[in-house]
Structure formats: C-alpha cells, structure tokens
N, C-alpha and C positions, 0 to 999 in steps of 0.2 A: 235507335235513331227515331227522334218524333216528326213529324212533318206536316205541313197543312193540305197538301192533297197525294192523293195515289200515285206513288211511285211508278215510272215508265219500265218497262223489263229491262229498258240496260241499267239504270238507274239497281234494281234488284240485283242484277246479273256484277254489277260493279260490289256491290256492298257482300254479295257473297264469296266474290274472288276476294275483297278485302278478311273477310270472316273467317275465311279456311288458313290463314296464315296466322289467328291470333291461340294465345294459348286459351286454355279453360281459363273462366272469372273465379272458381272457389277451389281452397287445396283437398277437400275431400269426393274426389272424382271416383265413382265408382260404387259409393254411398248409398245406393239407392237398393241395394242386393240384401241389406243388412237394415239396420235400426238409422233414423237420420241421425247426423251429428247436431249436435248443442247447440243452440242458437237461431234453427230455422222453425220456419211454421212448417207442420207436414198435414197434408192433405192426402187422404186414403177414402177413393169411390169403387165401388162395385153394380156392377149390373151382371142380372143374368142372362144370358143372350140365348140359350136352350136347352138341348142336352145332347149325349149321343157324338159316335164320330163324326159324323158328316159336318153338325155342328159345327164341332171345333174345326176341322177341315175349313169350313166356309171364315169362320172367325180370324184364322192365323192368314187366311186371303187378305180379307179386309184390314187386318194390322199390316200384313206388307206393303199394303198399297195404300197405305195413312189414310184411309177411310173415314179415324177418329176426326179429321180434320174436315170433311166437308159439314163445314158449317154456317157460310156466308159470308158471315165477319171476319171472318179470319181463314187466312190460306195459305200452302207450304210451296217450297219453294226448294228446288224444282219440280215440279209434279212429277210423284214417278222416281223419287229420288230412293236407288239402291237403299233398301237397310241391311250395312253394314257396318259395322265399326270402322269411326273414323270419316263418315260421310258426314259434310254440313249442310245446315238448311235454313233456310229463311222465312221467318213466321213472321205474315203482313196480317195485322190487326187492325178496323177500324172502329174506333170509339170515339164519343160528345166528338161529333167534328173534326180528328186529327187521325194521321194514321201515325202504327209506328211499327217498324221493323226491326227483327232481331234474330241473330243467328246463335244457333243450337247444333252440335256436334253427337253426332250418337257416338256414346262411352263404352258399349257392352252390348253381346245378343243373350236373349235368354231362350236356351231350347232343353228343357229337359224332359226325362221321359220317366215312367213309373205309372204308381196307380194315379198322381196327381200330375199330369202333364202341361206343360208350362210354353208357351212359346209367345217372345217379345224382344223388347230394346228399352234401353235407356238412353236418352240424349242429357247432356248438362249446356247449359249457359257458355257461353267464350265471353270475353273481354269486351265491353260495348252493350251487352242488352240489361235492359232497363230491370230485369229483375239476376237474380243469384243463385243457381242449384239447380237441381236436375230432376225429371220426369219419367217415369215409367211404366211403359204402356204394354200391356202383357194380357193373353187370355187363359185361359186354365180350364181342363177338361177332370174333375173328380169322375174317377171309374167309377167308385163304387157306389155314386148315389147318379152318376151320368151327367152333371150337371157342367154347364160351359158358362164361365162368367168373365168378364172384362173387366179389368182390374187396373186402376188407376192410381199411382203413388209417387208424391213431389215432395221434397222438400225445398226451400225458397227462404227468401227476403229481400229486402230493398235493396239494389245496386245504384242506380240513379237516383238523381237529385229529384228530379218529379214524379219517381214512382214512389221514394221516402215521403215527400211534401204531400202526395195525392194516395199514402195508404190507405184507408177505407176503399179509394176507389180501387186500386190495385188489388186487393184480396176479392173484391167484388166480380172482376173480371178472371179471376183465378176461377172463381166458383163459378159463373156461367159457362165457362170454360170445361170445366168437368162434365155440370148439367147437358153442356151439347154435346159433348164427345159420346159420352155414354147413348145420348139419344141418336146419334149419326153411329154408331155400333150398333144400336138393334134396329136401324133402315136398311145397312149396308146384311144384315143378317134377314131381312124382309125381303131385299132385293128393290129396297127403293131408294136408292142411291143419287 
C-alpha cells in the first residue's frame, strides 16, 4: 500500500487485520532454509556483532525483539510483535515523500544448536506488498573460532506495479535496508538502542 502521508495506527491496525487473512504472495514458502528458487534477486549480508556466549545471548535478544528494525525510516508493526510462526507484521517505510505499507508473515523459527548455533526467523511477503519473497534474519555463534555474526538472507522481486516501474529505486531501498539493519544489530549489541 503506497500513501502520501503517515498512516494513523488504526489505519495500520486495519491493514493488518486485512493482512492476516491473506495467503503468501510466492509458492515457494519456506525457501529461505535452502538455495533461493529461480528467478529472484538474493541478497546475503553479514555483520560481526562479537564473540563468546553472552554475545550471542544478547544477539538472539535483539533478534526477538526486531531490533534489526529500529532504524527511522522504517518501523514494524506491532512493536513487540511475538516471533512465532504464523505471526504478521506490518513494515511502515518512508521514502522521496510517500510512505508505503506492507505486511509480512513469519514462515519458520530457526534455533539450532551444535558447534554452529543458529538462532532466527523468516518472514515472506502475503498478497498486497509491493515486493515478492521472503527474509531472513538469523545470528550464529561459531564455537570454535567464538565468533557471533548477523546474518541477513532475501530473496525478492517485483510484485507491484511501482516497485516494477521504480526498480533501481526498489533494490536501492533493499540495500539501505540491509546497511541499517546490520548497523541497528551492532547498537542493539553496544546497548544503544
């Protein structure tokens, strides 16, 4: 949904009661565990965020509580919103003057354990948002060198008519979008949140 000014919270609260009742936008839900499917752009960021339990400790805090997302321009919805499978969300974006809204459904939890321990989620697109495919946001503790990185992995493409018309701009915001997440991951691990 594109708009010309900041949506009111029931305005929000309306569009994501709409959101929870729609299916997924793409048939390979779940995709993001594995190699992307054919046809999308994939985008794969890493940060190191430090080492050691505590680390990772503080890191899967900050993933539960979408930390990735305080970044200004862009905010989720509802703050606070359970990560679980099957919860949706709404990511209010502002850019050149318009905002636009879109709801994303978490597909999957990632918690594994070993010398490479893993703990995250994936969300994918529903029906209605301006891009196609799904996100996943994930930290990792290597035992054996200690090291704790955030780990970023999308695959995507055009769904809308203006996000197709306005690609350059759309991959644009893809990448800023990474660049801040990762940077709002080693504030939330600084403690400046």
């Amino acid at each position: 949904m594109f708009l010309l000014r900041e949506p009111s919270a029931s305005v929000i609260e309306s569009f994501l009661a709409a959101g929870r009742r729609q299916p997924f936008s793409y048939p390979e839900v779940g995709a993001s565990r594995g190699a992307a499917p054919a046809g999308y752009n994939v985008d794969h960021n890493r940060v190191l965020l430090g080492s050691g339990e505590e680390a990772f400790a503080r890191a899967v805090s900050a993933v539960r509580s979408w930390q990735m997302f305080d970044l200004g321009w862009c905010r989720l919805y509802p703050r606070g919103a359970p990560v679980e499978a099957g919860t949706t969300v709404a990511v209010l974006v502002r850019h050149f003057g318009f905002w636009s809204l879109n709801a994303c459904r978490i597909v999957y939890l990632l918690e594994e354990r070993g010398l490479l321990q893993r703990y995250g989620f994936a969300y994918g697109t529903v029906a209605g948002h301006a891009e196609i495919g799904e996100e996943r946001f994930s930290v990792e503790w290597d035992k054996g060198d200690r090291s704790v990185w955030y780990d970023l992995y999308a695959f995507s493409r055009p769904g809308h008519l203006m996000a197709k018309a306005a690609y350059p701009v759309s991959r644009a915001l893809q990448r800023r979008f990474a660049k801040g997440s990762k940077e709002a991951m080693v504030r939330a691990m600084n403690g400046r949140v």
